[in-house]
C-alpha positions as CSV (number, residue, x, y, z in Angstrom):
1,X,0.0,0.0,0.0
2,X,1.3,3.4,-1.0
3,X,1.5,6.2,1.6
4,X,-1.2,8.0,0.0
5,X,-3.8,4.9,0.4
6,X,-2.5,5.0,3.4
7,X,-3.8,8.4,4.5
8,X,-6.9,7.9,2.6
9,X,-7.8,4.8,4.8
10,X,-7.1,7.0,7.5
11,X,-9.2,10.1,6.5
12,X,-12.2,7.0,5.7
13,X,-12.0,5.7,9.3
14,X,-11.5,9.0,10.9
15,X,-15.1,9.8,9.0
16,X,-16.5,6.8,10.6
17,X,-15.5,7.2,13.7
18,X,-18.6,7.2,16.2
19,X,-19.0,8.0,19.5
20,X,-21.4,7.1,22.5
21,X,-23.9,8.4,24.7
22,X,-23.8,6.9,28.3
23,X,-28.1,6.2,29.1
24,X,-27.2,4.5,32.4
25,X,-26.3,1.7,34.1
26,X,-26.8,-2.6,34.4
27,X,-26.1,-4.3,37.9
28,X,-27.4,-8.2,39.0
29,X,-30.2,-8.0,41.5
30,X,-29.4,-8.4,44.9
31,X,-30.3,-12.0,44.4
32,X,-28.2,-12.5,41.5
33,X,-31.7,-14.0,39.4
34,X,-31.9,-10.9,36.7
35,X,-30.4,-7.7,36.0
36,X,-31.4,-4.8,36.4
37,X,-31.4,-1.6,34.2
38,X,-31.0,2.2,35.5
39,X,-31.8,4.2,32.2
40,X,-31.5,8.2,33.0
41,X,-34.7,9.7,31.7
42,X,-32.7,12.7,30.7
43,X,-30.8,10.4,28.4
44,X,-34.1,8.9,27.2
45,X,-35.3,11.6,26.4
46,X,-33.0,13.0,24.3
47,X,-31.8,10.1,22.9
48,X,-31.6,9.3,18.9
49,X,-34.6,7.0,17.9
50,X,-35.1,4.7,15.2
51,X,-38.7,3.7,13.4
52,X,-40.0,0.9,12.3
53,X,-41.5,0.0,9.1
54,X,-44.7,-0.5,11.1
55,X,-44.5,2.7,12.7
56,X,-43.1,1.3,15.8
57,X,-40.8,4.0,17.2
58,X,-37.3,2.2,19.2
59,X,-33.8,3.9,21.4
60,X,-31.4,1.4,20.5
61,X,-28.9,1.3,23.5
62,X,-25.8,-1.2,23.5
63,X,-23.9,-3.1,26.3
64,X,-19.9,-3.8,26.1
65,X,-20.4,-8.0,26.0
66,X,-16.9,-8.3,27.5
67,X,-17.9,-6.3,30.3
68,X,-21.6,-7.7,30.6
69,X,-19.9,-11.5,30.6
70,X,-17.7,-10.1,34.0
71,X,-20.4,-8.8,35.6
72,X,-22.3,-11.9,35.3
73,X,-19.3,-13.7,36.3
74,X,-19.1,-11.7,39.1
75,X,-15.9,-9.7,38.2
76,X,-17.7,-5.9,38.6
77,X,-20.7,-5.0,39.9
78,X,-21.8,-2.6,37.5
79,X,-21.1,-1.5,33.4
80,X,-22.6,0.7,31.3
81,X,-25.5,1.0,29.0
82,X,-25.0,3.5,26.0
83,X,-26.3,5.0,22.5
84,X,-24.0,5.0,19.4
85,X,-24.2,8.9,18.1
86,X,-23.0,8.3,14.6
87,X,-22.8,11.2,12.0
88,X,-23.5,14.8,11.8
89,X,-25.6,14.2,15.4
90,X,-21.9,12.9,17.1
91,X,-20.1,16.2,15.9
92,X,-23.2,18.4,17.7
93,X,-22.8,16.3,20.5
94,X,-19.1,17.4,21.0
């Protein structure tokens, strides 16, 4: 690859690079039987939302599956729950 595919690649990535909005929190239950999720409603509420082709309207949130596998292992007690912000909505965000 010649340096200047090289800094193209670099220019494409650097245009796809997203960031996240932290929406709150997962934990176990104090019983260990479920988990349970702390969403802010601040978050919610502002968060980006998605539609359905029936009309349905959705906030897609996401959860690290490393970090979801040690808290179910017990390794930490809590992780976070977050929104992608991709586009011209991440560079607002900044």
């Amino acid at each position: 690859m010649s340096v200047a595919g090289g800094e193209n690649r670099k220019t494409e990535l650097k245009e796809m690079t997203t960031e996240t909005k932290l929406m709150g929190f997962v934990r176990r239950s104090k019983n260990g039987g479920a988990l349970k999720l702390s969403v802010s409603q601040n978050a919610f509420e502002s968060a980006e939302r998605y539609v359905t082709s029936d009309g349905t309207e959705y906030v897609g949130m996401i959860i690290n599956l490393n970090r979801l596998r040690n808290l179910l292992n017990g390794e930490q007690e809590v992780t976070a729950i977050s929104q992608i912000v991709e586009g011209p909505a991440a560079e607002e965000a900044s």
